[in-house]
Backbone as CSV, one residue per row, in Angstrom:
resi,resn,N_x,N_y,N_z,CA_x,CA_y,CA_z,C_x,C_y,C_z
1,UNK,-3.470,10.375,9.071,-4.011,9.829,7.847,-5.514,9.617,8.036
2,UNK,-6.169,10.216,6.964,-7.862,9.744,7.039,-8.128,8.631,6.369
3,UNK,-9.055,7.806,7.221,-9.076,6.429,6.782,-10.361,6.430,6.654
4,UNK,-11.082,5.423,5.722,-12.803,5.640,5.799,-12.500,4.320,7.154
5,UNK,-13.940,4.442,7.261,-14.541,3.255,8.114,-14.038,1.772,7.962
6,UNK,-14.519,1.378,6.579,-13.806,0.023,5.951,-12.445,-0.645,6.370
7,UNK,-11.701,0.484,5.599,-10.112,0.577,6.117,-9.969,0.458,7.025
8,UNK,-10.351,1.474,7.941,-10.194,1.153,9.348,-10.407,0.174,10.123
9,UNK,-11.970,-0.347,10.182,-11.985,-1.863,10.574,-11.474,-2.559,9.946
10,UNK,-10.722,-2.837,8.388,-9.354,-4.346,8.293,-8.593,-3.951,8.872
11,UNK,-7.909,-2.666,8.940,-6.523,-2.674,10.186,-6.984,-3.052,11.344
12,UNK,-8.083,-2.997,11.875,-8.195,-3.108,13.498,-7.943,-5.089,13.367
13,UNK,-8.711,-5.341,12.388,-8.885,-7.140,11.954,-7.717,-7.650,11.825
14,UNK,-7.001,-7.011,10.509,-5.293,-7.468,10.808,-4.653,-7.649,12.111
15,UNK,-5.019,-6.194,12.907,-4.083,-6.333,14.308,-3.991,-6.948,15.181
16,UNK,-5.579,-7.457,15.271,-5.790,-8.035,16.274,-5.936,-9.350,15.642
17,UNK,-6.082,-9.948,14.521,-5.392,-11.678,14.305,-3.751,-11.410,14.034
18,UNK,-2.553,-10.291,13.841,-1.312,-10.759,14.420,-1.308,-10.710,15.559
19,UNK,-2.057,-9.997,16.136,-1.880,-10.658,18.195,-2.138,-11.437,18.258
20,UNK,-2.792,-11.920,17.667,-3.607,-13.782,18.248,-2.511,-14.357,17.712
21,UNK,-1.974,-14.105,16.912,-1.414,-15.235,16.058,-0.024,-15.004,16.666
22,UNK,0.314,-14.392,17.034,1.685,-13.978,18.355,1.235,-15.188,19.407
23,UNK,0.415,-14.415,19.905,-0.242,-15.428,21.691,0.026,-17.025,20.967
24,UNK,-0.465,-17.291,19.835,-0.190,-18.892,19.780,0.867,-19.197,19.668
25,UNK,1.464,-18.286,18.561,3.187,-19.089,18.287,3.907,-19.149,19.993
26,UNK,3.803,-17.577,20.714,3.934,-17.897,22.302,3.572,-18.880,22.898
27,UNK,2.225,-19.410,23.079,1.920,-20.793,24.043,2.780,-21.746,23.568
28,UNK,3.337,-21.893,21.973,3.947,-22.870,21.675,5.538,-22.996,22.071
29,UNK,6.091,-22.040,22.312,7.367,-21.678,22.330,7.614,-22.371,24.182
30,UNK,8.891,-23.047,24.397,9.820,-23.317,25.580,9.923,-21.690,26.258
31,UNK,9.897,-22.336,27.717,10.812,-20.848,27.992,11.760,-20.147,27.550
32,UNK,12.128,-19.023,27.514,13.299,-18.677,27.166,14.249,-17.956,28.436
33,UNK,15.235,-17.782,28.075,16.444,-16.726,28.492,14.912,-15.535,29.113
34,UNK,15.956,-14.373,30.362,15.046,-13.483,30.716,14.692,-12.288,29.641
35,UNK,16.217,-12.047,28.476,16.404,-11.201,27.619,15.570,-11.548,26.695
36,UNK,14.936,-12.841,26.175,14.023,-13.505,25.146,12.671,-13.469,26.033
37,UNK,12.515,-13.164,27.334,10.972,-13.303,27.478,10.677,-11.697,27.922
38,UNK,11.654,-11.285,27.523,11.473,-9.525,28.139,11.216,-8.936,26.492
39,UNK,11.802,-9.360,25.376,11.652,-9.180,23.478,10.089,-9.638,23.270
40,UNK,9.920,-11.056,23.967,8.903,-11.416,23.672,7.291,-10.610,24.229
41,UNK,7.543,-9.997,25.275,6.754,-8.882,25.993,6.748,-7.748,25.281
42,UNK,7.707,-7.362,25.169,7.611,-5.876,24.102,7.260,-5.627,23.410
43,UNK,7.266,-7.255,22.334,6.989,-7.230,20.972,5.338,-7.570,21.204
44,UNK,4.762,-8.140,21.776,3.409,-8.463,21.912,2.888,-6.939,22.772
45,UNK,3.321,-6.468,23.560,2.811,-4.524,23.765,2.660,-3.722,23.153
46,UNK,3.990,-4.136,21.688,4.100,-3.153,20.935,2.303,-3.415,19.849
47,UNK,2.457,-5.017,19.771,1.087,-5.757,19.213,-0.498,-4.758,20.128
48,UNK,-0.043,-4.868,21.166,-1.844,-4.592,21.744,-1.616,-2.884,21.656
49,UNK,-0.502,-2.106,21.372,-0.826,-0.656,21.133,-1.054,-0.177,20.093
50,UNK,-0.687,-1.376,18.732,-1.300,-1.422,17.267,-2.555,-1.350,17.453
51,UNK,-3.328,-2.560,18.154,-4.668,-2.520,18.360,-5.240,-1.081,18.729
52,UNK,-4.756,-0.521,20.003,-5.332,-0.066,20.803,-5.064,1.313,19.423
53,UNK,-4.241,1.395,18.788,-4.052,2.729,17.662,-4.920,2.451,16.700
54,UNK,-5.308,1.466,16.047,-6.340,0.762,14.969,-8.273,1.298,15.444
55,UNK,-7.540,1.153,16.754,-9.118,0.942,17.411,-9.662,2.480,17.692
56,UNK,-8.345,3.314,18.003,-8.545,5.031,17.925,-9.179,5.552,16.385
57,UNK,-7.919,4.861,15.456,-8.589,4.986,14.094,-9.958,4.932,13.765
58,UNK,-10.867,3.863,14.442,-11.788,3.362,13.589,-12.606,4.153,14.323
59,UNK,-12.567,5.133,15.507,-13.570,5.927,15.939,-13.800,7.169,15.148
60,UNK,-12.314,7.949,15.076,-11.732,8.867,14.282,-12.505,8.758,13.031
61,UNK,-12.577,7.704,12.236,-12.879,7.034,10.786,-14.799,6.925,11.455
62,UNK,-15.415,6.711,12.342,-16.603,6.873,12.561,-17.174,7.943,12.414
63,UNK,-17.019,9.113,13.327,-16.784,10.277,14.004,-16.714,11.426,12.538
64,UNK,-16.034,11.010,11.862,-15.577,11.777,10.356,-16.962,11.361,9.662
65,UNK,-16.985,9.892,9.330,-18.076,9.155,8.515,-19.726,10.068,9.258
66,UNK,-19.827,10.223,10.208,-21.104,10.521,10.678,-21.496,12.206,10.552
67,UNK,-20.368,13.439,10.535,-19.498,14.834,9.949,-20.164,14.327,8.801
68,UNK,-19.795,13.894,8.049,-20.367,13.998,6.459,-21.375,14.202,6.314
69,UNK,-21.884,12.756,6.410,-23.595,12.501,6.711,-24.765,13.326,7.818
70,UNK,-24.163,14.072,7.931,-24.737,15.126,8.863,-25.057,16.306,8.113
71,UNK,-26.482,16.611,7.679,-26.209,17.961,6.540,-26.325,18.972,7.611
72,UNK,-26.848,19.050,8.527,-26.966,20.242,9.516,-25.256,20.910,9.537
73,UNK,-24.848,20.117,10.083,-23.212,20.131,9.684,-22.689,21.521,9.174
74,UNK,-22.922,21.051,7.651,-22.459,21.724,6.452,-23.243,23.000,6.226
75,UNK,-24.489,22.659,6.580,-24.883,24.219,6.284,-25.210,25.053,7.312
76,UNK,-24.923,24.723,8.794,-24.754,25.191,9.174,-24.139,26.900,9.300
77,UNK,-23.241,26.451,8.774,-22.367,27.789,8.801,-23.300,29.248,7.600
78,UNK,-23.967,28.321,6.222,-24.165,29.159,5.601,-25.509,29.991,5.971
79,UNK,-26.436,29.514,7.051,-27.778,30.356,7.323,-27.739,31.839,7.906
């Protein structure tokens, strides 16, 4: 999916305040069972590879944005 720039940085913003906002409800939480702190790991990995995919995006979404704005670019091909 092509995302502009914008887009891209609120997903990276979303992702990374539900990780934060994971890590707190975590500090708040009792230990658990090994099966509840092994869910609770996964689910916060699965959290920092959102990031780490958000954060691919927003280069991707750079990288494209700067292709545009590049007229050499484009006319390149036609000289």
């Amino acid at each position: 999916m092509v995302q502009t720039v914008e887009q891209a940085k609120a997903a990276l913003a979303s992702a990374e305040a539900e990780y934060l906002s994971e890590l707190e409800r975590d500090a708040e939480r009792s230990e658990g069972s090994g099966a509840q702190e092994r869910r609770r790991e996964e689910h916060q990995q699965s959290l920092r590879d959102a990031i780490d995919q958000c954060k691919r995006d927003l280069d991707a979404a750079m990288a494209n944005a700067a292709k545009a704005k590049d007229p050499s670019e484009r006319s390149a091909g036609t000289a």
